[in-house]
mmJSON file of the N, C-alpha and C atoms, coordinates in Angstrom:
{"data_MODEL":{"atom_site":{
"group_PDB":["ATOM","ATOM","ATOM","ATOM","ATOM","ATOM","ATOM","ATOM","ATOM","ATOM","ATOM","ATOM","ATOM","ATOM","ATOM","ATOM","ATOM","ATOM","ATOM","ATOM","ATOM","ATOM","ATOM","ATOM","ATOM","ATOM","ATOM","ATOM","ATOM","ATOM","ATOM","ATOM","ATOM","ATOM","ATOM","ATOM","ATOM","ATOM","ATOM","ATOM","ATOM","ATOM","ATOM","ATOM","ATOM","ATOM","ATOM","ATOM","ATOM","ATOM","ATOM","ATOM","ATOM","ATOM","ATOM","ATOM","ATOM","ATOM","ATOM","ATOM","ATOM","ATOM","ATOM","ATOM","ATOM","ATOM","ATOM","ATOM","ATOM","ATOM","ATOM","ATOM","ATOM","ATOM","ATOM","ATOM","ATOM","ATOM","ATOM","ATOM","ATOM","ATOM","ATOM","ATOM","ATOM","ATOM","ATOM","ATOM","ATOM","ATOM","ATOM","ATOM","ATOM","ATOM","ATOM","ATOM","ATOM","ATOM","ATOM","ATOM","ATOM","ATOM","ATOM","ATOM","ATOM","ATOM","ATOM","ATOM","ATOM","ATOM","ATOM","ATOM","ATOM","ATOM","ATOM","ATOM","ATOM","ATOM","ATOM","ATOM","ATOM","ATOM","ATOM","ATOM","ATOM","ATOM","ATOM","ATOM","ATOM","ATOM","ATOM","ATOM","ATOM","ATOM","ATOM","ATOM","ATOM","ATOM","ATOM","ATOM","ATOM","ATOM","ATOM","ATOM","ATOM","ATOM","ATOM","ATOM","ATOM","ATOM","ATOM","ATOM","ATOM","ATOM","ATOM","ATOM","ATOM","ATOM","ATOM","ATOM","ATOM","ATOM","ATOM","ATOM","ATOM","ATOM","ATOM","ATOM","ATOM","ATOM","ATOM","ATOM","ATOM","ATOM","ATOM","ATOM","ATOM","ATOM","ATOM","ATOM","ATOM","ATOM","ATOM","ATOM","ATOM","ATOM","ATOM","ATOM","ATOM","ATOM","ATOM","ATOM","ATOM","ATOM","ATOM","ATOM","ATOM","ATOM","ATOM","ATOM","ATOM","ATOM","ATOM","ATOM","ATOM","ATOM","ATOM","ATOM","ATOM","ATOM","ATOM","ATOM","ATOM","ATOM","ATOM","ATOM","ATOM","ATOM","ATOM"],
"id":[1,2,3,4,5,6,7,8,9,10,11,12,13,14,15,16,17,18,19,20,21,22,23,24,25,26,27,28,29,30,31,32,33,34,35,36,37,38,39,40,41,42,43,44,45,46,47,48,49,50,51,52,53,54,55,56,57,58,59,60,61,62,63,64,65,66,67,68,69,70,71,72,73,74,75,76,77,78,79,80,81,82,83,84,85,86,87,88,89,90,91,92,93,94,95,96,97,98,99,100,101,102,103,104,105,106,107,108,109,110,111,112,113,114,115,116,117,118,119,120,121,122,123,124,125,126,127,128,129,130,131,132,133,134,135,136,137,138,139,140,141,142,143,144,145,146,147,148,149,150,151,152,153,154,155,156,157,158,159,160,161,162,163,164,165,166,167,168,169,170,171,172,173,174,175,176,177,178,179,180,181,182,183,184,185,186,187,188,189,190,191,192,193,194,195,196,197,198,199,200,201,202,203,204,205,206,207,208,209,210,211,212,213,214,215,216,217,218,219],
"type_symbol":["N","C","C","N","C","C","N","C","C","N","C","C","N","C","C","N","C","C","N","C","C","N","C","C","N","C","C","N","C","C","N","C","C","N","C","C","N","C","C","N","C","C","N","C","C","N","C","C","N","C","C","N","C","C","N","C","C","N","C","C","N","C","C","N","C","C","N","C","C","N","C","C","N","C","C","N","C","C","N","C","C","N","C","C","N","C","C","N","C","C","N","C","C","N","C","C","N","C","C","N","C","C","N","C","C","N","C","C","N","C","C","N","C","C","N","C","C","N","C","C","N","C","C","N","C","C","N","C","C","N","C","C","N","C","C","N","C","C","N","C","C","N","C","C","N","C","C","N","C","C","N","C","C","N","C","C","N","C","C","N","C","C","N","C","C","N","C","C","N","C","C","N","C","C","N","C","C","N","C","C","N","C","C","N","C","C","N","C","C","N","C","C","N","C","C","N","C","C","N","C","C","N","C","C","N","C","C","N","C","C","N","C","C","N","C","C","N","C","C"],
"label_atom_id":["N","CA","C","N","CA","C","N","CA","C","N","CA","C","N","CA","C","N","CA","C","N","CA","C","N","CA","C","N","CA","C","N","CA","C","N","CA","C","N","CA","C","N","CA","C","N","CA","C","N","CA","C","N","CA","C","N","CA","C","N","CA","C","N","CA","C","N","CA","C","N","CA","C","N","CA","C","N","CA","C","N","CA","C","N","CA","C","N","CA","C","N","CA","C","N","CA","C","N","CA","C","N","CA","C","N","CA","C","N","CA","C","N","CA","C","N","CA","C","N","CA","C","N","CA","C","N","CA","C","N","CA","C","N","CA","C","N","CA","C","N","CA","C","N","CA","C","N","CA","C","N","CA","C","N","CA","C","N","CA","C","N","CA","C","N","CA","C","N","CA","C","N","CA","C","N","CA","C","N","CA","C","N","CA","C","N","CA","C","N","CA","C","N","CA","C","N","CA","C","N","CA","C","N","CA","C","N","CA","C","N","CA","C","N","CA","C","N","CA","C","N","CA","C","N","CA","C","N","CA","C","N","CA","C","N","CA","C","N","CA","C","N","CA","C","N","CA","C","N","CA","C","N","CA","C"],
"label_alt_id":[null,null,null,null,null,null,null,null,null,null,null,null,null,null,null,null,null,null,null,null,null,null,null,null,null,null,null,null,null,null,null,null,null,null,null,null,null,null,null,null,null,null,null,null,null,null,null,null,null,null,null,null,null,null,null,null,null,null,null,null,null,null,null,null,null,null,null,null,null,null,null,null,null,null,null,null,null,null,null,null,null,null,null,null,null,null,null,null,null,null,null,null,null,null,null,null,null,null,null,null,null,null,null,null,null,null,null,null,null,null,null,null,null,null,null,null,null,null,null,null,null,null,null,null,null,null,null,null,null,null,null,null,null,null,null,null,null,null,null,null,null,null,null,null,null,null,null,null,null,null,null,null,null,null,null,null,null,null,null,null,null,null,null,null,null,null,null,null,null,null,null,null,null,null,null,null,null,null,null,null,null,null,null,null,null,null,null,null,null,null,null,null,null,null,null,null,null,null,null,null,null,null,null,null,null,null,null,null,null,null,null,null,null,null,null,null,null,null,null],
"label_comp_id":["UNK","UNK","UNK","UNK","UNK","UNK","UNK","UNK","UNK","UNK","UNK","UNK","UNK","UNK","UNK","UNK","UNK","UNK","UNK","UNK","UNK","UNK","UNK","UNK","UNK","UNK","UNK","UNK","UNK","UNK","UNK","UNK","UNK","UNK","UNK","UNK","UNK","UNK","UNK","UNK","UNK","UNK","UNK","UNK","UNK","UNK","UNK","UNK","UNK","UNK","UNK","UNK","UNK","UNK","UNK","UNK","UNK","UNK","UNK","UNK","UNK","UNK","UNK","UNK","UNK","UNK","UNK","UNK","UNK","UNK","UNK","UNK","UNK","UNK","UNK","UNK","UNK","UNK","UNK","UNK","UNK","UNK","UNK","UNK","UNK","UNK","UNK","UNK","UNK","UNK","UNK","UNK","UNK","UNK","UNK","UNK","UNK","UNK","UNK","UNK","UNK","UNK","UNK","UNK","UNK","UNK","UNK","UNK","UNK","UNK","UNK","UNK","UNK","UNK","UNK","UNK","UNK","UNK","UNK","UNK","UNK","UNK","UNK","UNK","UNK","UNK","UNK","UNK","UNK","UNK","UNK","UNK","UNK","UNK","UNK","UNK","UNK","UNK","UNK","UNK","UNK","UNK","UNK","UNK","UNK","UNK","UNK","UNK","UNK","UNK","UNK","UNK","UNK","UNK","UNK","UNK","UNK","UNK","UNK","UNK","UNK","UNK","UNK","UNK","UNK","UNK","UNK","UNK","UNK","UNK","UNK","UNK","UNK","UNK","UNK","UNK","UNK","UNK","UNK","UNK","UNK","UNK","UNK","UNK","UNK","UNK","UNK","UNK","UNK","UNK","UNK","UNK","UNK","UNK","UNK","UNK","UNK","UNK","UNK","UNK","UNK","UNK","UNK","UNK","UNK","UNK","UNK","UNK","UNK","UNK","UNK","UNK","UNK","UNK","UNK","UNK","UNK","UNK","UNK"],
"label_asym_id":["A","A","A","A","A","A","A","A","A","A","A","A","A","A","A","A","A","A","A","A","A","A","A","A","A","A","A","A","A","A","A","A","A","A","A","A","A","A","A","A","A","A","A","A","A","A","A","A","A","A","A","A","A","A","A","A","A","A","A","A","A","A","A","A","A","A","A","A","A","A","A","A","A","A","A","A","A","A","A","A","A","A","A","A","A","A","A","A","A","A","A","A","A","A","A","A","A","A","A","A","A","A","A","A","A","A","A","A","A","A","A","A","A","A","A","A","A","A","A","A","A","A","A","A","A","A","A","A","A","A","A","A","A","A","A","A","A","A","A","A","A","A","A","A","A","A","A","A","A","A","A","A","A","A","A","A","A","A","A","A","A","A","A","A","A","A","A","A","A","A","A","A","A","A","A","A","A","A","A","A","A","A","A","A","A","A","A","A","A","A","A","A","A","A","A","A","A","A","A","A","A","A","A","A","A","A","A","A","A","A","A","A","A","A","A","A","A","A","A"],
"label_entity_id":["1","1","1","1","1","1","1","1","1","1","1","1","1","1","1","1","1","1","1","1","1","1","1","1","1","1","1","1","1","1","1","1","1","1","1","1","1","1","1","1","1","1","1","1","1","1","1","1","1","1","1","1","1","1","1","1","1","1","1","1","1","1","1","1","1","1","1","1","1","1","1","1","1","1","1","1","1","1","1","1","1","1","1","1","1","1","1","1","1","1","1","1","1","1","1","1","1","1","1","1","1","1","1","1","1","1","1","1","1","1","1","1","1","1","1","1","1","1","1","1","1","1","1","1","1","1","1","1","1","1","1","1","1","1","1","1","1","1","1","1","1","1","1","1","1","1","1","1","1","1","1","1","1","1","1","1","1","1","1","1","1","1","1","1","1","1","1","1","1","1","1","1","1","1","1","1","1","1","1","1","1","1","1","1","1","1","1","1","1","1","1","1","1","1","1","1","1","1","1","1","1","1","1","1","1","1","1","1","1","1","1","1","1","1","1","1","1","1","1"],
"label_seq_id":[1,1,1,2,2,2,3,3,3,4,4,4,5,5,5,6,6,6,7,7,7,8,8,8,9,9,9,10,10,10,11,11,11,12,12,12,13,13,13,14,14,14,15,15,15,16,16,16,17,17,17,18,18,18,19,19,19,20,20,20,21,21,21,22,22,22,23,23,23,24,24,24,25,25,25,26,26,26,27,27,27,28,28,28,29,29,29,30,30,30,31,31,31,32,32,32,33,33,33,34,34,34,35,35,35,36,36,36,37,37,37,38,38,38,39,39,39,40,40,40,41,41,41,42,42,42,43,43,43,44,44,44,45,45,45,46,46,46,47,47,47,48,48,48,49,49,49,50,50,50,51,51,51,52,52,52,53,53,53,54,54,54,55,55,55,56,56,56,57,57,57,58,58,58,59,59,59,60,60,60,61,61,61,62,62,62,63,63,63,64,64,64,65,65,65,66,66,66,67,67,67,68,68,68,69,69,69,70,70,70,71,71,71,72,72,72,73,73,73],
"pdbx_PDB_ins_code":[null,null,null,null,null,null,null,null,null,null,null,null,null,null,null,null,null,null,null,null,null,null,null,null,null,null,null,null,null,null,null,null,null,null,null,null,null,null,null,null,null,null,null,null,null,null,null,null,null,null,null,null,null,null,null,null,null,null,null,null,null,null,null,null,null,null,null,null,null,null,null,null,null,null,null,null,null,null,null,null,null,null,null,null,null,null,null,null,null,null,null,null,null,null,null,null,null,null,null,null,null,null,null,null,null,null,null,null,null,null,null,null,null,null,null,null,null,null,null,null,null,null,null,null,null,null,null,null,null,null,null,null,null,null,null,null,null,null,null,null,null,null,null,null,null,null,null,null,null,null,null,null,null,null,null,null,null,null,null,null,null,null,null,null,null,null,null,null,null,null,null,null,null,null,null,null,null,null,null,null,null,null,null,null,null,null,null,null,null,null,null,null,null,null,null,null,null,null,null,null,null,null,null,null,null,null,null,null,null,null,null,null,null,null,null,null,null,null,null],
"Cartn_x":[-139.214,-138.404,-139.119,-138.321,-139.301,-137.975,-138.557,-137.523,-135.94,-135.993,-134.852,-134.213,-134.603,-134.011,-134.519,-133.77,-134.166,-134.435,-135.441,-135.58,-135.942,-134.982,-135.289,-134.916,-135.368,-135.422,-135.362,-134.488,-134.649,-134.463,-135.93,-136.441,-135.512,-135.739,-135.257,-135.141,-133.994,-133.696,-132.71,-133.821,-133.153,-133.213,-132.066,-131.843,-131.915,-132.695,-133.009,-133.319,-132.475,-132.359,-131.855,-131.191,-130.235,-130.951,-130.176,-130.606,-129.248,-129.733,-128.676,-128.573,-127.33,-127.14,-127.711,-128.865,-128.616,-127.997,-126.558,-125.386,-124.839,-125.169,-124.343,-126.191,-127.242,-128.083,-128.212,-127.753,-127.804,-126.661,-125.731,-124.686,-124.633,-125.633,-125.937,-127.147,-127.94,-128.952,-128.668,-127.179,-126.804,-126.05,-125.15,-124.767,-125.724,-127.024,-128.026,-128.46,-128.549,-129.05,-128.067,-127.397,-126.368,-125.502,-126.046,-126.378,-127.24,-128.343,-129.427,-129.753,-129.658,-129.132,-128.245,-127.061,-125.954,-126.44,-126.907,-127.54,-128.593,-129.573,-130.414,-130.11,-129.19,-128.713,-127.951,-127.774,-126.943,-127.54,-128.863,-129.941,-130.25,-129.767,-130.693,-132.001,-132.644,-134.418,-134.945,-134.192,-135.394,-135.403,-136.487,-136.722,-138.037,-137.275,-138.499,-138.862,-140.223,-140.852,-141.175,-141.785,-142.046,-141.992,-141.369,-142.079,-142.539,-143.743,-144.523,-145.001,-145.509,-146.234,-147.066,-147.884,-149.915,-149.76,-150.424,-150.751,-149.794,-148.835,-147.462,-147.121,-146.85,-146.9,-146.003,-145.455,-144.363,-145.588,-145.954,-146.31,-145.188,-144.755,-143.831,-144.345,-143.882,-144.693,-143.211,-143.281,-141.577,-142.263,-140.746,-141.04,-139.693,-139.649,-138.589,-139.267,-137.9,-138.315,-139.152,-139.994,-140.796,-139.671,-138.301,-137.145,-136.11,-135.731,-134.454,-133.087,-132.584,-131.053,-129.672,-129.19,-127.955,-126.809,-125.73,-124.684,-123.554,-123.121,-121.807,-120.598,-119.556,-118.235,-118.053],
"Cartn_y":[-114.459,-113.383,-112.811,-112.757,-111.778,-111.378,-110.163,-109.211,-108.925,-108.828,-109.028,-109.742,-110.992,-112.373,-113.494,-113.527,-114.835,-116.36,-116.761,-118.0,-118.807,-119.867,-120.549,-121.973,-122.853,-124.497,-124.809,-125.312,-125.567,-127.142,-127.661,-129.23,-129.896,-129.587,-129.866,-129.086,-129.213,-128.366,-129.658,-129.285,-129.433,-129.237,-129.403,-128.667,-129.882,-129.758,-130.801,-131.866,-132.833,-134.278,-134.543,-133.606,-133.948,-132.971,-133.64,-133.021,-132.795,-131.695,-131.089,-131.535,-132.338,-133.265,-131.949,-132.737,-131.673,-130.779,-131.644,-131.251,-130.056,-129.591,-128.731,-127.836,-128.024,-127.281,-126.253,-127.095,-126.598,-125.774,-125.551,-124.623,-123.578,-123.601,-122.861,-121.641,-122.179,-121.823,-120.698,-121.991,-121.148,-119.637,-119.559,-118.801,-117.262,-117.882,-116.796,-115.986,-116.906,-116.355,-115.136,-115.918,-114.552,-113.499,-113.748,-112.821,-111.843,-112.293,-111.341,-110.646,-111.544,-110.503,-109.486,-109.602,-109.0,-107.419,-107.375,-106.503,-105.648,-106.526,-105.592,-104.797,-105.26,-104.666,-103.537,-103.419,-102.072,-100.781,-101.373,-100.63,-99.418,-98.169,-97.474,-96.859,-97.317,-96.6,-98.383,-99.609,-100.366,-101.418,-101.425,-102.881,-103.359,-104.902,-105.841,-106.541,-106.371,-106.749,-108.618,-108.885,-110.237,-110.289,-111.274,-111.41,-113.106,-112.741,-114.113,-114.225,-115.683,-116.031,-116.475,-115.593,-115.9,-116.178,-117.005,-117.254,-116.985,-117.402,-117.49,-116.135,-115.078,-113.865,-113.842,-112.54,-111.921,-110.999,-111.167,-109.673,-109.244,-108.182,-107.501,-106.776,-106.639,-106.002,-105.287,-103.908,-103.52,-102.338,-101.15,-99.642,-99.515,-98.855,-98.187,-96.881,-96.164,-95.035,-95.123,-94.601,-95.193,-95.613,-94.367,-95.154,-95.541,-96.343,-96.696,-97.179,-96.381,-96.87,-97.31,-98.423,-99.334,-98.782,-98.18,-97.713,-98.753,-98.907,-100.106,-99.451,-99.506,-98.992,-99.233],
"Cartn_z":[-9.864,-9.363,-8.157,-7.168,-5.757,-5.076,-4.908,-4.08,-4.557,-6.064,-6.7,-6.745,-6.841,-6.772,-7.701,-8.767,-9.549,-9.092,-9.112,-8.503,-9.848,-10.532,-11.679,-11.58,-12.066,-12.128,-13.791,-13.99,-15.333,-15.406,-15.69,-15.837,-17.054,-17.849,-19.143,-20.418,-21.162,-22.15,-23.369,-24.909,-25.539,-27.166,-27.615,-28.846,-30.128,-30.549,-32.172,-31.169,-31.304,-30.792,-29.784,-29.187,-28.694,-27.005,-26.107,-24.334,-23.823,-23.095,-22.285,-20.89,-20.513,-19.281,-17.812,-17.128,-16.158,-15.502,-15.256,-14.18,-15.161,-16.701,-17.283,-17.313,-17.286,-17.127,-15.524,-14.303,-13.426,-13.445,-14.131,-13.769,-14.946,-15.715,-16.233,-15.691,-15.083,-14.272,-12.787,-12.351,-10.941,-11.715,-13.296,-13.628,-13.728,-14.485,-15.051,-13.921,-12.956,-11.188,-11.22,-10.554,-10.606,-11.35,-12.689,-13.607,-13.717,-13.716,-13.353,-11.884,-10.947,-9.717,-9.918,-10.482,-10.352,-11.163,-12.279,-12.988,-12.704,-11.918,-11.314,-10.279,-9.32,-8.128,-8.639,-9.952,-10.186,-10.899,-11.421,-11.802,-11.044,-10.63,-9.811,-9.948,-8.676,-8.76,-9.067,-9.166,-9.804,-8.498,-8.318,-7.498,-8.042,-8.334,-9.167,-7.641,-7.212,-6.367,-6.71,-8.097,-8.218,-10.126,-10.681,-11.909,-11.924,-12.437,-12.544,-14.149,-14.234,-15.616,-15.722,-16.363,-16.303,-18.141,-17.999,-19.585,-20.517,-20.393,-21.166,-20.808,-20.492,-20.225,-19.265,-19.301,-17.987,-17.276,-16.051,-14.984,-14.325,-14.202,-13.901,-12.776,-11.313,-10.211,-9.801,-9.761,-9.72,-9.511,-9.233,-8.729,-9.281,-10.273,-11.501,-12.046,-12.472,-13.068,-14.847,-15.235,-16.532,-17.691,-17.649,-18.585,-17.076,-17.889,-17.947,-18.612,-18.392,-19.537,-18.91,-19.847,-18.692,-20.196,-19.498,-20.778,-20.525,-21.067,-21.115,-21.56,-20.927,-20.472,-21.742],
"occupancy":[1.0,1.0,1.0,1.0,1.0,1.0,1.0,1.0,1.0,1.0,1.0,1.0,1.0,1.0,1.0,1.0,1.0,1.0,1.0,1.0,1.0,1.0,1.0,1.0,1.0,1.0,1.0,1.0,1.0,1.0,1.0,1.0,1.0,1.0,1.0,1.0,1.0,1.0,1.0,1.0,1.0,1.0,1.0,1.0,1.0,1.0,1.0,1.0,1.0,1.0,1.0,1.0,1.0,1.0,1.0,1.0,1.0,1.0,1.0,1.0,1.0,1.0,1.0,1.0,1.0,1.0,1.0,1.0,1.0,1.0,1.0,1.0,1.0,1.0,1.0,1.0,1.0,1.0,1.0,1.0,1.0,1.0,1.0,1.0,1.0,1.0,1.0,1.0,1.0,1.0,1.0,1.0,1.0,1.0,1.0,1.0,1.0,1.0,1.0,1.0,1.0,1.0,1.0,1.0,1.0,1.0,1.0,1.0,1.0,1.0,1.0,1.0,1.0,1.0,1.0,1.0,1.0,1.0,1.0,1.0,1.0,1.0,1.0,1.0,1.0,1.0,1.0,1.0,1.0,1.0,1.0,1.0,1.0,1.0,1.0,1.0,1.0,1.0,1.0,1.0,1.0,1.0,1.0,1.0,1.0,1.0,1.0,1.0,1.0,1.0,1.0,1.0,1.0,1.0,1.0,1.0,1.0,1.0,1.0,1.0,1.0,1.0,1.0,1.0,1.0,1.0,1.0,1.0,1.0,1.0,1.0,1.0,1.0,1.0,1.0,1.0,1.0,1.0,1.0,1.0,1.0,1.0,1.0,1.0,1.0,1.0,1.0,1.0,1.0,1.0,1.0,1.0,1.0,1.0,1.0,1.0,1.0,1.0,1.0,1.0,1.0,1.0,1.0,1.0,1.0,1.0,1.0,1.0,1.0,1.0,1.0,1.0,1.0,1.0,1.0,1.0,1.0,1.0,1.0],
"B_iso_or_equiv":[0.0,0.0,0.0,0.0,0.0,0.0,0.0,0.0,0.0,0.0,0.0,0.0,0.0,0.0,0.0,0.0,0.0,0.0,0.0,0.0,0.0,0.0,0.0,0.0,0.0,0.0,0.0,0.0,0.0,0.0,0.0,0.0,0.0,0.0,0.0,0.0,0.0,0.0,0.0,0.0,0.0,0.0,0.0,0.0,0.0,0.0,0.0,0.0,0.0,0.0,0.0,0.0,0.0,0.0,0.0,0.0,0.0,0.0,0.0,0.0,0.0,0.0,0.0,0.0,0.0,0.0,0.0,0.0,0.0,0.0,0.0,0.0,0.0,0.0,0.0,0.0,0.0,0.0,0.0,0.0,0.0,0.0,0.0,0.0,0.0,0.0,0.0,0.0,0.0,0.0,0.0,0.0,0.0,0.0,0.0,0.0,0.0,0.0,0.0,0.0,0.0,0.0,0.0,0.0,0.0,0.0,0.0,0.0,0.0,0.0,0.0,0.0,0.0,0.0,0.0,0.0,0.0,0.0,0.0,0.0,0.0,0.0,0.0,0.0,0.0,0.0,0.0,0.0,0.0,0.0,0.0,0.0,0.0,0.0,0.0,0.0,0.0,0.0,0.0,0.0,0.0,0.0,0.0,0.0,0.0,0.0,0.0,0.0,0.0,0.0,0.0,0.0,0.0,0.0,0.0,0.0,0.0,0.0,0.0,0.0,0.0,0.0,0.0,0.0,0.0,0.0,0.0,0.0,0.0,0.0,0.0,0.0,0.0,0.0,0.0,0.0,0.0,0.0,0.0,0.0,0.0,0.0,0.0,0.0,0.0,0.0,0.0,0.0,0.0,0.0,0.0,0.0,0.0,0.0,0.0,0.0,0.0,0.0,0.0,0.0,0.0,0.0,0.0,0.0,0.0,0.0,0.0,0.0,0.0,0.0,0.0,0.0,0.0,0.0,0.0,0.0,0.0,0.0,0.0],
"pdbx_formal_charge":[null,null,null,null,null,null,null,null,null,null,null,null,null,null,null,null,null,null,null,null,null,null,null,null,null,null,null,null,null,null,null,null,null,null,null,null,null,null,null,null,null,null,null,null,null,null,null,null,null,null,null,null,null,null,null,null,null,null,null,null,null,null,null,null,null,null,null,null,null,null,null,null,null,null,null,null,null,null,null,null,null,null,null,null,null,null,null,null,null,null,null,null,null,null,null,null,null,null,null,null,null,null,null,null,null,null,null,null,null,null,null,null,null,null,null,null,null,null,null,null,null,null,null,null,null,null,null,null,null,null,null,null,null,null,null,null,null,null,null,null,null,null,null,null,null,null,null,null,null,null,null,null,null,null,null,null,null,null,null,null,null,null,null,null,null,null,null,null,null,null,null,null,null,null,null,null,null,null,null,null,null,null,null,null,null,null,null,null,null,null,null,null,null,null,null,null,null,null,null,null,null,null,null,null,null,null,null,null,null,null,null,null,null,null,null,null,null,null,null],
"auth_seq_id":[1,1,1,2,2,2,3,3,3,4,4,4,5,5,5,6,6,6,7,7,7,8,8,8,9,9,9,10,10,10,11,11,11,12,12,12,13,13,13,14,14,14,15,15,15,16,16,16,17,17,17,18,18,18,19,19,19,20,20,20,21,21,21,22,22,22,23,23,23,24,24,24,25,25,25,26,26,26,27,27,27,28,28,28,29,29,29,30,30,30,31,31,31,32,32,32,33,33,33,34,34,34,35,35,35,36,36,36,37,37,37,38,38,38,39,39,39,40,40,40,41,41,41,42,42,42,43,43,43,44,44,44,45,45,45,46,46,46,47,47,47,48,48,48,49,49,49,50,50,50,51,51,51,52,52,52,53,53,53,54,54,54,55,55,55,56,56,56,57,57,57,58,58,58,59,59,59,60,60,60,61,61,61,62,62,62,63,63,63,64,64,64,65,65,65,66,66,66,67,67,67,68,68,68,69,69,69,70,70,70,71,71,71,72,72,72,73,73,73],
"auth_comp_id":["UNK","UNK","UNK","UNK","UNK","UNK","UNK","UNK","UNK","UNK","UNK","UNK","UNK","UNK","UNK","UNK","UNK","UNK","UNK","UNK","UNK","UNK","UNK","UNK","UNK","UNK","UNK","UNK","UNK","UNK","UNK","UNK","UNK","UNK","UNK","UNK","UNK","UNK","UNK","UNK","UNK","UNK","UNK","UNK","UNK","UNK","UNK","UNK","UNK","UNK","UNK","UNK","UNK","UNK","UNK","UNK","UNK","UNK","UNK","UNK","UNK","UNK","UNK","UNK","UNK","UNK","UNK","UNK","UNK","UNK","UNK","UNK","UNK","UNK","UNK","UNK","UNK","UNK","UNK","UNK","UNK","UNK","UNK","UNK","UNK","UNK","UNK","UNK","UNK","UNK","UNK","UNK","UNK","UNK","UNK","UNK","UNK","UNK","UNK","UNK","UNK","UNK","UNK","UNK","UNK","UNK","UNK","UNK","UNK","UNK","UNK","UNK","UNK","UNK","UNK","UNK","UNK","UNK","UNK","UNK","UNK","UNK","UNK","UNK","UNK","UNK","UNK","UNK","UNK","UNK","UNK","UNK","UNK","UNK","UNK","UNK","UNK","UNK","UNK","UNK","UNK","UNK","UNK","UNK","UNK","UNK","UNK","UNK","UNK","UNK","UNK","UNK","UNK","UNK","UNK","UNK","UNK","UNK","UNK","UNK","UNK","UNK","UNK","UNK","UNK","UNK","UNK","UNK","UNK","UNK","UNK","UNK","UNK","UNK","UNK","UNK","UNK","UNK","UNK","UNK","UNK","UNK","UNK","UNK","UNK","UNK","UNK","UNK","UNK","UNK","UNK","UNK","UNK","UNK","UNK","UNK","UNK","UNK","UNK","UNK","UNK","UNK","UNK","UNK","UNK","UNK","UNK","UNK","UNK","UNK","UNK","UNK","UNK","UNK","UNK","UNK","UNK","UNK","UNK"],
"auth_asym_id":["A","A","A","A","A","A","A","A","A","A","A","A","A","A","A","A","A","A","A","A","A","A","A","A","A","A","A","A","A","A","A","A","A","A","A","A","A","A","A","A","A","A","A","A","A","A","A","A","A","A","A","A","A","A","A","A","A","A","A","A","A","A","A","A","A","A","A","A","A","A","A","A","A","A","A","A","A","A","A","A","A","A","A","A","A","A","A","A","A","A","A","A","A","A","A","A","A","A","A","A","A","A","A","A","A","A","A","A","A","A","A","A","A","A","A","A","A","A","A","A","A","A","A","A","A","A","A","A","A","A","A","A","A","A","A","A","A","A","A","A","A","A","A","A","A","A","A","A","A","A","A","A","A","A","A","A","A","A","A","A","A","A","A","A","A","A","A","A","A","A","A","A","A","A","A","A","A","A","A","A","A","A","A","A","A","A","A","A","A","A","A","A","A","A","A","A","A","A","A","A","A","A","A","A","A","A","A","A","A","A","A","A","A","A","A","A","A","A","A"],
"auth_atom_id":["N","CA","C","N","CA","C","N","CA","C","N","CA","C","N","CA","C","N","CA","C","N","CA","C","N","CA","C","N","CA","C","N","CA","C","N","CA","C","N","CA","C","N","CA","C","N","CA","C","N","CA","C","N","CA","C","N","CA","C","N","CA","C","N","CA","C","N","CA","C","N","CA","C","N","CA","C","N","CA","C","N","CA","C","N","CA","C","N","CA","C","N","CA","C","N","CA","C","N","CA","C","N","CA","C","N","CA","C","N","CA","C","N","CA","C","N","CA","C","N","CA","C","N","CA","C","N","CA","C","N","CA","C","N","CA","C","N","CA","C","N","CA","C","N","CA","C","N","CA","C","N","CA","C","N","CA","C","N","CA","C","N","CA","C","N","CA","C","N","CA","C","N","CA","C","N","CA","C","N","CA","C","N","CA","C","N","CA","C","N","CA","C","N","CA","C","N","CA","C","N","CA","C","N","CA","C","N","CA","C","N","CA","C","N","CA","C","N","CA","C","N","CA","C","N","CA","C","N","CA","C","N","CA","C","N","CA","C","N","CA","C","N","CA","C","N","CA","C","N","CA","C","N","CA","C"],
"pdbx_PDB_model_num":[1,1,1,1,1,1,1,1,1,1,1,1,1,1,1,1,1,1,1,1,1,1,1,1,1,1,1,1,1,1,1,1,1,1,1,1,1,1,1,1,1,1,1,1,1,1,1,1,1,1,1,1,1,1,1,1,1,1,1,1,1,1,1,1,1,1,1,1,1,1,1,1,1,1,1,1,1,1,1,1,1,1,1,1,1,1,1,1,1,1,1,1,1,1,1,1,1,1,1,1,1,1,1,1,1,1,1,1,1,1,1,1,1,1,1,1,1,1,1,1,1,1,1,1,1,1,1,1,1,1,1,1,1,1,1,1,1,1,1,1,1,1,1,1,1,1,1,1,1,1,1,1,1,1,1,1,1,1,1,1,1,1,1,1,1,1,1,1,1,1,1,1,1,1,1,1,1,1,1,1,1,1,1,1,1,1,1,1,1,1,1,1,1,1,1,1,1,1,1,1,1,1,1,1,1,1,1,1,1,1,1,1,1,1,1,1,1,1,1]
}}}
């Protein structure tokens, strides 16, 4: 994530035995993108500067208020 922007690659995914054909992984992927863009951009006060992964871990580098709450219509 940098500058409020999901940047994701999804190599491979799969469930028991079975694999999920790329061409239905990548459009799942282009969906989440703009899912999660779409959500954050409506957040006010939050800008996620970068999220990265150190040792299985999320770092979160952002400027948000300490709460935040998203209410649903």
């Amino acid at each position: 994530m940098t500058n409020n922007h999901l940047s994701l690659q999804v190599e491979k995914f799969e469930l028991g035995r079975f694999s999920i054909p790329q061409a239905a992984l990548d459009e799942l992927t282009s969906k989440l993108i703009t899912l999660t863009d779409g959500i954050l951009n409506h957040i006010p006060g939050l800008s996620v500067n970068s999220i990265t992964m150190v040792n299985g871990k999320a770092v979160f580098n952002m400027v948000g208020h300490k709460y935040i709450s998203i209410a649903t219509p």
